[in-house]
C-alpha positions in Angstrom: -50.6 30.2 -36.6 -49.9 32.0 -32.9 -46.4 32.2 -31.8 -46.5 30.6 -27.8 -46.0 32.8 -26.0 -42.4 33.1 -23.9 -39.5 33.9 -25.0 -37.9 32.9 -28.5 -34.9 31.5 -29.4 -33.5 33.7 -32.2 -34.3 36.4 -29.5 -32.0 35.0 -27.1 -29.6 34.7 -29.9 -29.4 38.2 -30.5 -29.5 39.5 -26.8 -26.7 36.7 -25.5 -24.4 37.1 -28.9 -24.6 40.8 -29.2 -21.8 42.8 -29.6 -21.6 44.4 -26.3 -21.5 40.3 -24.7 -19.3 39.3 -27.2 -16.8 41.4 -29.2 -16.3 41.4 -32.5 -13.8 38.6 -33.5 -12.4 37.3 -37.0 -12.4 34.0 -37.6 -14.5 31.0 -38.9 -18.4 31.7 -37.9 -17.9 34.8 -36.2 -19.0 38.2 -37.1 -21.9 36.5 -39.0 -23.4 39.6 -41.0 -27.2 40.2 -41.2 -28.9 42.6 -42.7 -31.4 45.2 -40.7 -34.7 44.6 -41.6 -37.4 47.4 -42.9 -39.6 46.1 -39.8 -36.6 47.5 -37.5 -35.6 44.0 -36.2 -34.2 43.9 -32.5 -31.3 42.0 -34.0 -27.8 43.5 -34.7 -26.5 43.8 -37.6 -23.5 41.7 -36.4 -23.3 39.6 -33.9 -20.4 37.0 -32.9 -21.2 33.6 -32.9 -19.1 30.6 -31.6 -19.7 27.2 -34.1 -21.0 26.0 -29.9 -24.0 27.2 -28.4 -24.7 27.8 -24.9 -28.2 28.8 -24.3 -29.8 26.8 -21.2 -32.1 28.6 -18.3 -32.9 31.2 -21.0 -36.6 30.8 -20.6 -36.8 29.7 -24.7 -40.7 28.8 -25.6 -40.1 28.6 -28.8 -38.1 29.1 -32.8 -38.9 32.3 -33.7 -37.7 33.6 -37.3 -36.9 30.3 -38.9 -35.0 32.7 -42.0 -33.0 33.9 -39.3 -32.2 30.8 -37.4 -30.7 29.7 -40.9 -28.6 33.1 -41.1 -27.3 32.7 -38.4 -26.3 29.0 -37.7 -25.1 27.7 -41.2 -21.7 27.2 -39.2 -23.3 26.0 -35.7 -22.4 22.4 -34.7 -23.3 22.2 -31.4 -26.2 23.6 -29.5 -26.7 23.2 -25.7 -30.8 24.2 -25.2 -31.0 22.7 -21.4 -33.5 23.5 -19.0 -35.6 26.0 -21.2 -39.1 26.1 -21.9 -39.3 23.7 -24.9 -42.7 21.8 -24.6 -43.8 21.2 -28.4 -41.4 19.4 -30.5 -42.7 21.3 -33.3 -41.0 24.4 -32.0 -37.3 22.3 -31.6 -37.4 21.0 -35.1 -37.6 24.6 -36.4 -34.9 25.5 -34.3 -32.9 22.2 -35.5 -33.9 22.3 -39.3 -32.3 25.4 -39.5 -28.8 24.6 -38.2 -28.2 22.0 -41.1 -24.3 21.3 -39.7 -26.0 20.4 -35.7 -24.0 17.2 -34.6 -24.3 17.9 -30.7 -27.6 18.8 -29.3 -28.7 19.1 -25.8 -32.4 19.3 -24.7 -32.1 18.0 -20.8 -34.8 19.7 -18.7 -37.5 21.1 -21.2 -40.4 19.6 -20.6 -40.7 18.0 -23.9 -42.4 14.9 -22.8 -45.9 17.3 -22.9 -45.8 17.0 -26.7 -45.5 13.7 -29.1 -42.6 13.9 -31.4 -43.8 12.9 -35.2 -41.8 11.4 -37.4 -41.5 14.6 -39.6 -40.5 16.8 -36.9 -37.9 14.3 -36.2 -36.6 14.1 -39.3 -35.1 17.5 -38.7 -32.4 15.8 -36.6 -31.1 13.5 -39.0 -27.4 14.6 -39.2 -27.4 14.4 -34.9 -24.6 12.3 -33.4 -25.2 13.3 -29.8 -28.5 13.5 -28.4 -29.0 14.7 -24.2 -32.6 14.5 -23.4 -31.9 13.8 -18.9 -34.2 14.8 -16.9 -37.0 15.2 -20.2 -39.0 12.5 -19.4 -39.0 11.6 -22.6 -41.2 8.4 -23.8 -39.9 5.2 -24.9 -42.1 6.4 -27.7 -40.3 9.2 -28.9 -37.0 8.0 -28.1 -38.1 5.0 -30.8 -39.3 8.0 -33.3 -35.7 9.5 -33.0 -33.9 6.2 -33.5 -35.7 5.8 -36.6 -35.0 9.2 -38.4 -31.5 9.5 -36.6 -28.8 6.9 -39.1 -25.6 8.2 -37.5 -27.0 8.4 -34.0 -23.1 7.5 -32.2 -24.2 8.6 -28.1 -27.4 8.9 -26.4 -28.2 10.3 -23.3 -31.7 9.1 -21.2 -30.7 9.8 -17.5 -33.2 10.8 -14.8 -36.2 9.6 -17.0 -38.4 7.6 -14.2 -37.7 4.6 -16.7 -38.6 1.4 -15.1 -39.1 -0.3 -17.6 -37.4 -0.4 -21.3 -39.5 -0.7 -24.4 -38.0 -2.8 -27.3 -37.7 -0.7 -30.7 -38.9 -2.1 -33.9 -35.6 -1.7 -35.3 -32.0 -2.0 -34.3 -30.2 0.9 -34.0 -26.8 0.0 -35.1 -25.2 3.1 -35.1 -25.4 3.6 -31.6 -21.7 3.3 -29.0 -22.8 5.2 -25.8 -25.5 5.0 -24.1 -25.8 6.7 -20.4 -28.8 5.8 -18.5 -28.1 7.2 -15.2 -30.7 7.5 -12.3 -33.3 5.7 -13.6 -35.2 2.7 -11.6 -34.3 -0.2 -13.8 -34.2 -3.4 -11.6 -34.7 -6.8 -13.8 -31.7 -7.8 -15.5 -34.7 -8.7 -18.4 -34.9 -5.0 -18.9 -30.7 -4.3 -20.0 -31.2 -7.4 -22.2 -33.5 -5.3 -24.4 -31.0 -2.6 -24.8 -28.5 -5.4 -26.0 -31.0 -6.0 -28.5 -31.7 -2.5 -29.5 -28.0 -1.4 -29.8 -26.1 -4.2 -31.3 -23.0 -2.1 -32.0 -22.4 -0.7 -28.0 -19.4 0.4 -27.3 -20.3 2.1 -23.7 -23.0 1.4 -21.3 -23.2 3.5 -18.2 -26.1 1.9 -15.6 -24.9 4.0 -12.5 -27.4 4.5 -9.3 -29.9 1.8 -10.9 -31.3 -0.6 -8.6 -30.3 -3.3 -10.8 -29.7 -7.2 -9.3 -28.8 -10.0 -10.0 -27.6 -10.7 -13.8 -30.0 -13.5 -14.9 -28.3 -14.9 -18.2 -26.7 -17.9 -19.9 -22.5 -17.0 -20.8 -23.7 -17.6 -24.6 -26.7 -14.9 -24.3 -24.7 -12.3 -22.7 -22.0 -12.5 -25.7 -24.6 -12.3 -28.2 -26.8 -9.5 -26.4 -23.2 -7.0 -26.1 -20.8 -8.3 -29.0 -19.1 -5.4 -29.0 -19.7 -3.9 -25.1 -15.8 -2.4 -24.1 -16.7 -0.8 -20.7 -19.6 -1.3 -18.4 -20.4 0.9 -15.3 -22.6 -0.3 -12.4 -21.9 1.6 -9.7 -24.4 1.6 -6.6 -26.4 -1.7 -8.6 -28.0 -1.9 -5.2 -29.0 -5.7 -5.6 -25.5 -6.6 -6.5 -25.2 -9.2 -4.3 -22.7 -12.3 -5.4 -19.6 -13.1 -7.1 -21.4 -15.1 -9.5 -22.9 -11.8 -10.5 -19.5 -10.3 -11.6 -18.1 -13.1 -13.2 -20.8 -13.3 -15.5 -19.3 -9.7 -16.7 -16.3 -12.3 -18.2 -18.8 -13.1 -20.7 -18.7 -9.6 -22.8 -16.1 -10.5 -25.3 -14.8 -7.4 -25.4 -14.6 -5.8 -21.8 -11.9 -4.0 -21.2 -13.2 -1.2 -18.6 -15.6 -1.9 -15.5 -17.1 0.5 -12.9 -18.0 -1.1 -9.3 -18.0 0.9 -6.8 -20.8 1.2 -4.1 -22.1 -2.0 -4.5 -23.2 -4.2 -1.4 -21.0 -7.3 -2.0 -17.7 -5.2 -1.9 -18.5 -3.2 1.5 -16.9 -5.8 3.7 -14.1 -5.9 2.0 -10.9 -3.3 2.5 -9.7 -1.1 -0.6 -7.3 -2.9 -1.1 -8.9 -6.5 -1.0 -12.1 -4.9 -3.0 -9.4 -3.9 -5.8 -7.7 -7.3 -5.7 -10.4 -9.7 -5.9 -12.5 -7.6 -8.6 -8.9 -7.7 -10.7 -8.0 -11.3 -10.0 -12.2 -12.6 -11.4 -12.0 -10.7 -14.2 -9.0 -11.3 -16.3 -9.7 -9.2 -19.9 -10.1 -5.9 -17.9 -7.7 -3.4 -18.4 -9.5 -0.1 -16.0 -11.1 -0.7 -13.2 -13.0 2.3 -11.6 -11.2 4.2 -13.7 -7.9 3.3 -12.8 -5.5 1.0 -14.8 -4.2 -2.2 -14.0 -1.2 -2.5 -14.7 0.7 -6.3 -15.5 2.6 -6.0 -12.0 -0.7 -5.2 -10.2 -2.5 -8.2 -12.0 -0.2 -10.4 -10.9 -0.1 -9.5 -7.3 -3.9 -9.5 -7.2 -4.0 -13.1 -8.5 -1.6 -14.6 -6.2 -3.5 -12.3 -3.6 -6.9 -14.4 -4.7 -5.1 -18.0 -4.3 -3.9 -16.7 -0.6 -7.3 -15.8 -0.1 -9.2 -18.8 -1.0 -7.0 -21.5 0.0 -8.1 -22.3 3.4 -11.8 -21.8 2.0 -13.7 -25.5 2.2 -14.0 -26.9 -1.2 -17.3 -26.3 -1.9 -17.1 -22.4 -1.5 -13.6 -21.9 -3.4 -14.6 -20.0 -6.8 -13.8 -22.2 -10.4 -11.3 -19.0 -11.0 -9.0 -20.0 -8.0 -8.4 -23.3 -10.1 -7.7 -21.5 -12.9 -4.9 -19.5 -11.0 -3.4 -22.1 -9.5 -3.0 -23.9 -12.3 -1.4 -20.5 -14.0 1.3 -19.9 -10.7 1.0 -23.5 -8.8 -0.1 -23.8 -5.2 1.0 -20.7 -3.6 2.8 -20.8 0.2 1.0 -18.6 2.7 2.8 -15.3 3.5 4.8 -15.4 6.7 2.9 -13.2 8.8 5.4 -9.7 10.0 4.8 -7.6 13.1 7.2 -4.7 11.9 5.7 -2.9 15.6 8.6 -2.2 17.8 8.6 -4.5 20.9 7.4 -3.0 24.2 9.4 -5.3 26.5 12.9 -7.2 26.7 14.5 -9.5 29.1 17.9 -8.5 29.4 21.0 -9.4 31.9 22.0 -6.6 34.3 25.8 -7.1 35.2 27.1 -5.0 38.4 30.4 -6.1 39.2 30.3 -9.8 39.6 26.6 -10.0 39.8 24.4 -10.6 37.1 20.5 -10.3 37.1 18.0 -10.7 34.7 15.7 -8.4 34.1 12.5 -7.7 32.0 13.2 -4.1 31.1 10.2 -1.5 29.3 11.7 -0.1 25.6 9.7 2.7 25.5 11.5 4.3 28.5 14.6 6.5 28.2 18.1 5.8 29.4 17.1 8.5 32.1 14.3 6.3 33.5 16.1 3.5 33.2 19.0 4.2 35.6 16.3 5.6 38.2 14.7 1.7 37.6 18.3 0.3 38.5 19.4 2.3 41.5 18.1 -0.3 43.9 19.7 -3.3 41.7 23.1 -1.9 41.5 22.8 0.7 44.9 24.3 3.7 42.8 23.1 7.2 42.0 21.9 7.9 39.3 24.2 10.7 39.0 27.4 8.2 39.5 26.0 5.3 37.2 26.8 4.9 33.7 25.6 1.9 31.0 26.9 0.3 28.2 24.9 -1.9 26.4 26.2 -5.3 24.5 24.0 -6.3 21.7 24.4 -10.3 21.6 25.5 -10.1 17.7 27.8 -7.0 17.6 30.8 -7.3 17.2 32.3 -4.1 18.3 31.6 -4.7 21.7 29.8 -2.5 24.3 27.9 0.6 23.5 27.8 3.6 26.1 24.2 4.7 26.5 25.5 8.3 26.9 22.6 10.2 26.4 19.7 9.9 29.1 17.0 11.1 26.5 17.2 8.3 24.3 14.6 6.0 24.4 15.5 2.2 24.9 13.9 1.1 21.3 16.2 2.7 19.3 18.9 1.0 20.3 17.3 -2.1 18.8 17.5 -4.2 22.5 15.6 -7.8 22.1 16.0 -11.0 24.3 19.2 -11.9 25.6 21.2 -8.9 25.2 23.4 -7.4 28.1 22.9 -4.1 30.2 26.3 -3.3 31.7 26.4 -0.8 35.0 29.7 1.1 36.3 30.4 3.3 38.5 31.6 6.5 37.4 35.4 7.3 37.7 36.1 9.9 40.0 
């Protein structure tokens, strides 16, 4: 049988892992030993390989020397073949039979989705606990072919696939924890009820920059569908729209981490409301985009959410509002603090025996201020000096000595005293 044409991968092995790219090194699985062959090989007779492989964009069509695939890579564990050449699954299961240790194996961006995957090539992958195919387009077809031959199967990786639509597998695939199916166009909340079904055991699910909507399901079905779901991520679910959507999330038994961000119910709301609402509706959560909430901050986001739905009419106040007021009792609103510094003051100017009240500016300096009172008290400016009385000190009268100072810092309100003398001579 032809080889395809391209290049292979033992003979990017050998040019990558030679010993002028990587020097020779003791230690387990490096300096693997090989002997030359009569047909002069290109291979070394050493090369240094790490247990983790890093061969993506190497152009690889194809196995090559299967006998030397398994000389090489009796130690391998991990083997990173993205965006290659890879089109017939025939050629990757002689690459993978060969590396009998594999437990990590990458195959994003080969164009894979050319070829159907059998059940004996797939067999080859048995002892796989982390499987990348992005950007493969890889058919609901073969990913069902893998599940089958692949018992120990703990993270799976399907993003960028065009998937629409999700097809049901014939058989559960318990094994599964992670599943990341990023970038895909999966709308109907029908479709993520299938992978419920499929991976009974799923620790992680990861639905970023979906166009999911609204979650259509009973409380009871959604705890049966994920049993075992811990942390959920939904960020930019462009049909997101209501907060009966994310309460529904309550009903995972187990949910301790959620991912919300770029949604379009939260973009009227601040950061800091967005945080505080999403905290107060969903009360097993520990990390929330990735951030943990700590007990302080749960508390202060759920008398935040009794503040914010109390003057709400009855009909549109959430059922978790009664919850919390029941937990912390009808809450007082806060009293509402302008910590600006005032602009104005109405103070009384005494000149000798006269005494006139004035609205004065604060953000002026004591400079300006005796230029505003020239006229009042008929003195220079140069010849004028002014104390001022705060109503509730109780040192007395202040000399506002220095003509820079601006007014506000001297902490002047309503009612308090400007005193004007003439200096002594």
């Amino acid at each position: 049988m032809d080889q395809p044409s391209g290049r292979s991968f033992m003979q990017v092995l050998c040019e990558k892992y030679s010993p002028e790219n990587f020097p020779y090194r003791r230690g387990p699985g490096m300096g693997v030993h090989v002997p030359a062959t009569p047909q002069g090989s290109p291979m070394k007779d050493r090369l240094n390989l790490p247990s983790v492989l890093v061969l993506n964009s190497c152009g690889i069509t194809c196995a090559g020397d299967e006998n030397e695939i398994a000389a090489f890579c009796a130690h391998v564990f991990e083997l990173d073949l993205s965006d290659n050449k890879l089109e017939d699954w025939h050629e990757v299961s002689k690459i993978v039979s060969n590396v009998p240790h594999l437990e990590f194996l990458n195959l994003s961006s080969n164009p894979l989705s050319l070829s159907v995957l059998e059940r004996s090539c797939a067999g080859s992958f048995a002892g796989v606990r982390k499987l990348v195919l992005n950007n493969s387009k890889a058919s609901w077809e073969t990913v069902h072919t893998i599940l089958q031959e692949l018992p120990d199967l703990e993270e799976l990786f399907l993003c960028l696939n065009d998937y629409e639509t999700v097809s049901c597998s014939p058989v559960c695939c318990q094994s599964l924890k992670l599943l990341h199916i990023t970038d895909n166009n999966l709308q109907d909340w029908t479709e993520i009820r299938k992978l419920g079904i499929m991976f009974p055991s799923l620790d992680t699910l990861i639905l970023a920059n979906n166009n999911l909507t609204t979650i259509e399901e009973s409380e009871d079905s959604l705890a049966r569908l994920f049993p075992n779901l811990r942390s959920i991520n939904l960020h930019k679910s462009a049909g997101l729209h209501c907060w009966e959507d994310i309460d529904k999330l309550n009903s995972f038994p187990k949910l301790e981490e959620v991912k919300l961000l770029g949604i379009p119910l939260l973009q009227s709301y601040t950061t800091e409301e967005r945080r505080k609402l999403l905290i107060a509706r969903l009360p097993s959560i520990t990390k929330l985009n990735g951030s943990i909430v700590a007990d302080g901050e749960r508390e202060d986001s759920e008398r935040f959410f009794i503040r914010y739905y109390m003057e709400f009419p009855e009909e549109e106040v959430p059922f978790r509002y009664h919850q919390l007021v029941t937990k912390y009792g009808k809450l007082e609103p806060l009293a509402v603090v302008d910590l600006r510094p005032q602009s104005s003051a109405k103070v009384e100017v005494h000149f000798q025996d006269k005494v006139e009240e004035m609205s004065i500016r604060l953000d002026q300096t004591v400079a300006e201020l005796k230029k505003h009172l020239k006229t009042v008290v008929q003195l220079s400016t140069s010849n004028m000096l002014l104390f001022y009385l705060d109503q509730e000190a109780p040192f007395g009268p202040e000399e506002m000595k220095y003509s820079s100072r601006v007014l506000h810092s001297y902490g002047i309100r309503d009612g308090d005293k400007i005193y004007v003398e003439p200096r002594m001579k």
